[in-house]
C-alpha positions in Angstrom: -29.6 201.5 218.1 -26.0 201.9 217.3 -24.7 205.5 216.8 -21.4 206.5 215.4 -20.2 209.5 217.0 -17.5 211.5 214.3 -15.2 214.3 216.0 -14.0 216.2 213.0 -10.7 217.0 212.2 -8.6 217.3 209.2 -5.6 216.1 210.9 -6.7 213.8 213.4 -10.9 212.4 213.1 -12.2 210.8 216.2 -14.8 208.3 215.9 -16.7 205.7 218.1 -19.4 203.4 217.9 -21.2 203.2 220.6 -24.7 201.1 221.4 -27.7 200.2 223.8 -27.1 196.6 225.0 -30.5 195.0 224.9 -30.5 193.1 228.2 -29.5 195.5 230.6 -29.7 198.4 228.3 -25.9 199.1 229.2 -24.4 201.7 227.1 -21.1 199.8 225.1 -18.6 200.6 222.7 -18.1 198.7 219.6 -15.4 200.2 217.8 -13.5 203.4 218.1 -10.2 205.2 216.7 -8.9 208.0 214.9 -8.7 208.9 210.9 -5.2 210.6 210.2 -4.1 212.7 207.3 -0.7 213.7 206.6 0.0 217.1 207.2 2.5 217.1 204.1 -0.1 216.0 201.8 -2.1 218.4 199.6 -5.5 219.8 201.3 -7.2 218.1 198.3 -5.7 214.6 198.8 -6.2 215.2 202.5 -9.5 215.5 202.2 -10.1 212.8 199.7 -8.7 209.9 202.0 -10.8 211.5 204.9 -14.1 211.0 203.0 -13.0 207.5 201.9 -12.4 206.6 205.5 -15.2 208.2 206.5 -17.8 206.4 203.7 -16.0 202.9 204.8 -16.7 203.3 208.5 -20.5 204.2 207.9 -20.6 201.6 205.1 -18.9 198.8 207.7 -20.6 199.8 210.9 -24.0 200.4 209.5 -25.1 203.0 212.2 -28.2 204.4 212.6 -27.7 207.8 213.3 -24.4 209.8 212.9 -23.7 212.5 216.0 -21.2 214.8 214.7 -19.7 217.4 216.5 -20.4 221.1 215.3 -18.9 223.7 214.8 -19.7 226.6 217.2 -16.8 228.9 217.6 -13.4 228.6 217.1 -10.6 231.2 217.6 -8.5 230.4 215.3 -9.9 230.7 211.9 -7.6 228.1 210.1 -8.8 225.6 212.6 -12.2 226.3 212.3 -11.7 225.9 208.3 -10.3 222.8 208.2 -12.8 221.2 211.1 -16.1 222.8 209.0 -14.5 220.8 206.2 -13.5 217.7 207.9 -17.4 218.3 209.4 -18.8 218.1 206.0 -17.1 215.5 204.8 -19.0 213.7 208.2 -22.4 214.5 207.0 -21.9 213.5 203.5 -21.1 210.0 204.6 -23.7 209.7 206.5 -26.1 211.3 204.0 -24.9 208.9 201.4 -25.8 206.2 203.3 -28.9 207.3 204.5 -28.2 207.9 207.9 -29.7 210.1 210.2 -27.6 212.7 211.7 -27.7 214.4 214.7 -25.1 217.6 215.5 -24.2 218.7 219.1 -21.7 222.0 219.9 -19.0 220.3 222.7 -20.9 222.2 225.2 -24.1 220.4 224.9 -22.1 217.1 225.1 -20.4 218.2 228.0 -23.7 219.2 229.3 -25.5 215.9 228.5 -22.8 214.0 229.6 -20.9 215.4 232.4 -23.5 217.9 233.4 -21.8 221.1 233.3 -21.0 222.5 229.4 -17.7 223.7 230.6 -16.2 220.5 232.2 -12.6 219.8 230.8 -11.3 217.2 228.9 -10.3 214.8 231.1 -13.9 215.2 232.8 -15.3 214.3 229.4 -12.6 211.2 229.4 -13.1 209.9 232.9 -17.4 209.8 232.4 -17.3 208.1 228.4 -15.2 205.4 229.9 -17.3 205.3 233.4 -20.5 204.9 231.2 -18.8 202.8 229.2 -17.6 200.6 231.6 -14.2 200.9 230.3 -10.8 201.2 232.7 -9.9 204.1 230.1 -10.4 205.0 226.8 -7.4 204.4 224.9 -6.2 206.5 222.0 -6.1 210.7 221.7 -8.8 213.1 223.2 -10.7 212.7 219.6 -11.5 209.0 220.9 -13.2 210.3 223.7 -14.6 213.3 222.1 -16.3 211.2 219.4 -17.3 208.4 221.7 -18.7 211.6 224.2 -21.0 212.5 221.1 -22.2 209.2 220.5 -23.5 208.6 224.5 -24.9 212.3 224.4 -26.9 211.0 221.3 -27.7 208.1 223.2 -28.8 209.3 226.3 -30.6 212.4 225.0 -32.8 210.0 222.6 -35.5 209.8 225.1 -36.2 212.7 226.2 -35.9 214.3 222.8 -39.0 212.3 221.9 -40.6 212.5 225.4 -40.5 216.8 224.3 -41.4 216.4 220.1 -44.5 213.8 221.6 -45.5 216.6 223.9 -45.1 219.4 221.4 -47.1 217.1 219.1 -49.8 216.5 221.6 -49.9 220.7 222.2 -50.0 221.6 218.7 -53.2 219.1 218.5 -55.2 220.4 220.8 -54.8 223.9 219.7 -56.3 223.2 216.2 
């Protein structure tokens, strides 16, 4: 399974491929970088070349699922706009393509992947590239971040089905 993990961001998007190796079932990444948009641009052709880099990625890597970060709470409100819109451009890609997506707040990544949903950056840095088996992971934090989303995906797969196979099996025996 090969998920491409999307950290949204008008200015600067974070993405990372990241998959199961089938031999040892070592987590690796595949590809990963960042989308940027010129500031001095209008928001419209901003946000045009961000879908059309968005739509290439999905259409060149082929994942199966898209993780993309959500939005849970930002402080600044002209942040939050232009990461909800950068967001949305995410999950149309992958919708178009007919990908699966999956949507995590950074605090469940941290959770998933560091195990405590207030861990700092350079926590979330050091464990991508220790399960990743990388020395580092090169690039801005949004490499990380959007690699960090992919593993959480990956990780989290099992016992995400381990619970909806458990809830199916309770719902069956009640009716």
């Amino acid at each position: 399974m090969f998920v491409l993990g999307i950290d949204p961001g008008l200015s600067r998007c974070g993405y990372g491929l990241v998959g199961r190796d089938e031999a040892d079932s070592a987590l690796k990444a595949h590809a990963a970088g960042v989308i940027e948009t010129d500031p001095e641009r209008s928001l419209p052709e901003r946000l045009l070349i961000l879908h059309t880099e968005l739509r290439a990625l999905v259409a060149e890597f082929r994942p199966e699922v898209v993780a993309v970060e959500r939005v849970f709470f930002q402080v600044n409100v002209k942040t939050a706009m232009s990461v909800g819109q950068a967001s949305g451009l995410a999950l149309l890609a992958a919708a178009e393509a007919g990908c699966a997506v999956a949507q995590y707040t950074s605090n469940e990544v941290k959770q998933g992947l560091v195990g405590y949903g207030a861990a700092t950056k350079e926590q979330v840095q050091r464990m991508v590239a220790q399960v990743l088996g990388l020395h580092m992971v090169e690039g801005p934090p949004d490499v990380a971040d959007a690699l960090a989303l992919a593993v959480c995906h990956l990780t989290t797969v099992p016992l995400r089905r381990a619970v909806d196979a458990a809830l199916l099996i309770a719902e069956g025996s009640v009716t």
